[in-house]
Structure formats: structure tokens, C-alpha cells
Backbone bond lengths (Angstrom), bond angles and torsions (degrees), N, CA, C in turn:
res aa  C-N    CA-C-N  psi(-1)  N-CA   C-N-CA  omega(-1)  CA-C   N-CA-C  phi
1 X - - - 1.453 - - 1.522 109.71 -
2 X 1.435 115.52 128.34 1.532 102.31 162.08 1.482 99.77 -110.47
3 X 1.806 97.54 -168.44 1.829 98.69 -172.67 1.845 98.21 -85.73
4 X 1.082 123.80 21.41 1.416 123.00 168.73 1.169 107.24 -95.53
5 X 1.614 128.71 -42.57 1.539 109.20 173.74 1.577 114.08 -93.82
6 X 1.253 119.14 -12.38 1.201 102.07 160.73 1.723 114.35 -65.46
7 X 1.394 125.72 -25.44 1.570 110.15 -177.32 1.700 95.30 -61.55
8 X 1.231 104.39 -31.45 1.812 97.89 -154.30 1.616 106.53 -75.71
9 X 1.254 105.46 -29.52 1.293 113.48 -172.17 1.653 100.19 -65.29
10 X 1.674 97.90 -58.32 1.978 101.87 169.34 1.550 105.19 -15.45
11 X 1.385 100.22 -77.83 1.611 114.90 -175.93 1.288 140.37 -28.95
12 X 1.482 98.28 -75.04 1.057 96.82 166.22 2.249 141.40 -69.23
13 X 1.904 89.12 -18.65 1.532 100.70 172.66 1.402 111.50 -74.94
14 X 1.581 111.88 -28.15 1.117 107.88 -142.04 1.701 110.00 -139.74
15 X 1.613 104.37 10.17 1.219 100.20 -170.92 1.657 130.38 72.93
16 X 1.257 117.52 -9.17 1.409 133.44 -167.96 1.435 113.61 69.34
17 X 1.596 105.91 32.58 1.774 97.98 159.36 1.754 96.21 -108.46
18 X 1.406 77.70 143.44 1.872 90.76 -172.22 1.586 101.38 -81.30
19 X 1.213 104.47 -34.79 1.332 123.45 -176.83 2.013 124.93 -15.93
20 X 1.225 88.18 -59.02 1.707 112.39 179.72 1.734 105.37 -70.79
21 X 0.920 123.84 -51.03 1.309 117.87 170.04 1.465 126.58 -83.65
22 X 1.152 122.52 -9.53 1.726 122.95 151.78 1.380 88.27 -52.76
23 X 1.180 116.64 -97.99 1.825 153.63 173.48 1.428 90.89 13.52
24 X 1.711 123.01 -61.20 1.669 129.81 -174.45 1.331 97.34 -68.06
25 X 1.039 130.13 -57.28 1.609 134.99 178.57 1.379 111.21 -33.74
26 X 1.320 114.05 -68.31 1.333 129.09 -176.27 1.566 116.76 -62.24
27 X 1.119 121.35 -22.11 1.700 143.34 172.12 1.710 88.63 -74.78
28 X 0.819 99.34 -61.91 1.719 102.26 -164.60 1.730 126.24 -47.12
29 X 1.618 85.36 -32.53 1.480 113.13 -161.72 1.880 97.44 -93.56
30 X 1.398 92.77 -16.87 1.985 82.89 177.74 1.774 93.67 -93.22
31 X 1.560 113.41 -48.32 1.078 105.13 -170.32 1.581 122.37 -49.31
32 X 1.735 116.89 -15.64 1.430 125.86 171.53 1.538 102.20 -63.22
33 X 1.565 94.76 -52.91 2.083 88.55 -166.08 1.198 111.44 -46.60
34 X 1.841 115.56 -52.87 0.787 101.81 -169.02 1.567 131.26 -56.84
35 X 1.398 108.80 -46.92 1.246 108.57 -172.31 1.817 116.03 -54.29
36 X 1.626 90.70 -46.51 1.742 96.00 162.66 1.859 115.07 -20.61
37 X 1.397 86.42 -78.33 1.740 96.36 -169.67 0.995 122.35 -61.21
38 X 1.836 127.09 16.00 1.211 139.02 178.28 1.261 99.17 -125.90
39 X 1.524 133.26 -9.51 1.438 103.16 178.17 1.634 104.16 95.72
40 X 1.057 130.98 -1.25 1.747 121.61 -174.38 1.880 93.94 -107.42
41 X 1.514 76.36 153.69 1.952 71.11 159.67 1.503 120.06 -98.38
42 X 1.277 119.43 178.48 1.346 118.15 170.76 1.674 122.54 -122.76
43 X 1.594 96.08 149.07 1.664 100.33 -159.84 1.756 100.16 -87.01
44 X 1.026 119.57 102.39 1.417 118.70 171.98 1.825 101.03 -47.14
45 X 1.461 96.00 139.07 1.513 102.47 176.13 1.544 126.29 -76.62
46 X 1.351 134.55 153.33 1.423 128.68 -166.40 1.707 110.63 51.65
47 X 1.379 104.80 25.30 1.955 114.64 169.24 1.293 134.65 -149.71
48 X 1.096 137.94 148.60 1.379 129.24 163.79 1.623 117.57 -75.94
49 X 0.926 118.62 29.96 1.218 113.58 -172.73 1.622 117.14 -106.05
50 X 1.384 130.69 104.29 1.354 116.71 169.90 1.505 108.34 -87.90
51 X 1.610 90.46 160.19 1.703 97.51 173.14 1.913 95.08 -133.81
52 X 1.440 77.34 169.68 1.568 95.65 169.63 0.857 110.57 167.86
53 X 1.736 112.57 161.26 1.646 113.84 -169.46 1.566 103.91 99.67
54 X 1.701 82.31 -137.19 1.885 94.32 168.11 0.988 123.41 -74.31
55 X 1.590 116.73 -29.20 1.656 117.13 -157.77 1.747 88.72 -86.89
56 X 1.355 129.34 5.99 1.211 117.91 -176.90 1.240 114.83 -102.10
57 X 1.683 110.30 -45.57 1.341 124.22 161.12 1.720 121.26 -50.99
58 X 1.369 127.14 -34.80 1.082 128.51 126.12 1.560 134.97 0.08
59 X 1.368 94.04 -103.92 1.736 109.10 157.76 1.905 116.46 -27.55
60 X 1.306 91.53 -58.80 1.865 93.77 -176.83 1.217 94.98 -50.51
61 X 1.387 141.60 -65.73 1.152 138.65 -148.27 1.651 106.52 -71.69
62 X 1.492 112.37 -23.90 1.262 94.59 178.48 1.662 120.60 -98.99
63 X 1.273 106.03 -11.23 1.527 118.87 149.84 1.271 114.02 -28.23
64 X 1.610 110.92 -63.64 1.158 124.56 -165.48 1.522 132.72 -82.16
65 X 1.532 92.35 -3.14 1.577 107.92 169.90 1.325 93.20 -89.88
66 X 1.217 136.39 -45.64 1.881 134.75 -155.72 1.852 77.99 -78.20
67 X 1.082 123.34 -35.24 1.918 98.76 -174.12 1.909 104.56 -63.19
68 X 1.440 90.83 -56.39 1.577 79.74 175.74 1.678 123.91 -71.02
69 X 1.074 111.26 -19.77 1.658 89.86 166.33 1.198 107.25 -70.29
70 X 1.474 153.16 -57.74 1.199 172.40 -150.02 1.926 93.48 -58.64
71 X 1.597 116.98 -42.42 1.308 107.05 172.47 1.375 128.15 -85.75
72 X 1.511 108.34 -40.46 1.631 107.20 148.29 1.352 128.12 -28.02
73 X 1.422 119.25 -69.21 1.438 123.03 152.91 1.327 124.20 -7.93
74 X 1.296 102.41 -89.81 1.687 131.92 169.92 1.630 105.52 -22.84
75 X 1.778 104.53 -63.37 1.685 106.96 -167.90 1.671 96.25 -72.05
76 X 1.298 131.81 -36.62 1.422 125.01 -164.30 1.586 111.43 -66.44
77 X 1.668 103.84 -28.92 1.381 113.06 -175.75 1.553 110.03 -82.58
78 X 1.045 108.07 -16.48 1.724 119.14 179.69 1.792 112.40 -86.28
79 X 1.269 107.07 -30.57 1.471 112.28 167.76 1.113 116.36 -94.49
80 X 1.328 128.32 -1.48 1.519 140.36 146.32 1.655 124.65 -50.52
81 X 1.443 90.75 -64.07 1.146 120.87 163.14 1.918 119.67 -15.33
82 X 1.321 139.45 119.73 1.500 139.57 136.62 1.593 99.82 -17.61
83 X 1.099 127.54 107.37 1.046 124.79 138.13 1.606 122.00 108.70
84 X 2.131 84.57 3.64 1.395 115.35 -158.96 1.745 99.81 -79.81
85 X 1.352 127.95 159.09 1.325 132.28 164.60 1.760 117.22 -37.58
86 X 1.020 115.11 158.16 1.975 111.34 171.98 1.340 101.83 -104.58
């Protein structure tokens, strides 16, 4: 993935609000803790794949880089933007 098809993907899924897919991200990323702090694994979405443990703690962390790139994005495209912030 670069940040060119993620803008397009924004776009076209989503209209170019980043909004809804932080929002899933961020759902995703509690639903890890939680399960974490209980001991279950978790079913990555669109997979059969559970994780847990490390390979989960892992995952969280990289969740959590795609949230913050995903807002970088968002603010860079907004100061892009006509009318956008400097």
C-alpha cells in the first residue's frame, strides 16, 4: 500500500471522509485489548487467522500505526485542501 492508494481507496469507499475508517480501526484496536486482557485470541477480519499473545500484541501495534498514518493523511489532505488550514 502506499499513501496514494490509500487516498483513493478513502475516496472512492468512503467519499473522502477518513472519519469511518479511523472509527473501524479504533473499534478494532479496543476490541484487541479487550480480548488480549482475557486471554482469547482475535479473529482478524476478512481471515481465518487468529492471533494472540505476541503475534497479537504485534498486530495492535500495527493497527495503531495505520490509525496514525490514516490521520496524518487526513490533516495533510485538509491543508491541501482550497480553503484548507496552513
Amino acid at each position: 500500500m502506499t499513501h496514494e492508494s490509500v487516498r483513493a481507496a478513502v475516496q472512492r469507499q468512503y467519499a473522502g471522509d477518513w472519519d469511518p475508517i479511523t472509527k473501524v480501526l479504533l473499534s478494532e484496536i479496543s476490541k484487541m485489548l479487550a480480548l488480549r486482557s482475557q486471554g482469547r485470541p482475535y479473529l482478524v477480519p476478512s481471515s481465518t487467522q487468529h492471533l494472540a499473545g505476541g503475534q497479537l500484541d504485534v498486530y495492535i501495534g500495527q493497527t495503531r500505526i495505520a490509525v496514525s498514518i490514516l490521520n496524518c493523511l487526513k490533516n495533510n489532505d485538509a491543508k491541501a485542501a482550497p480553503g484548507g488550514r496552513s
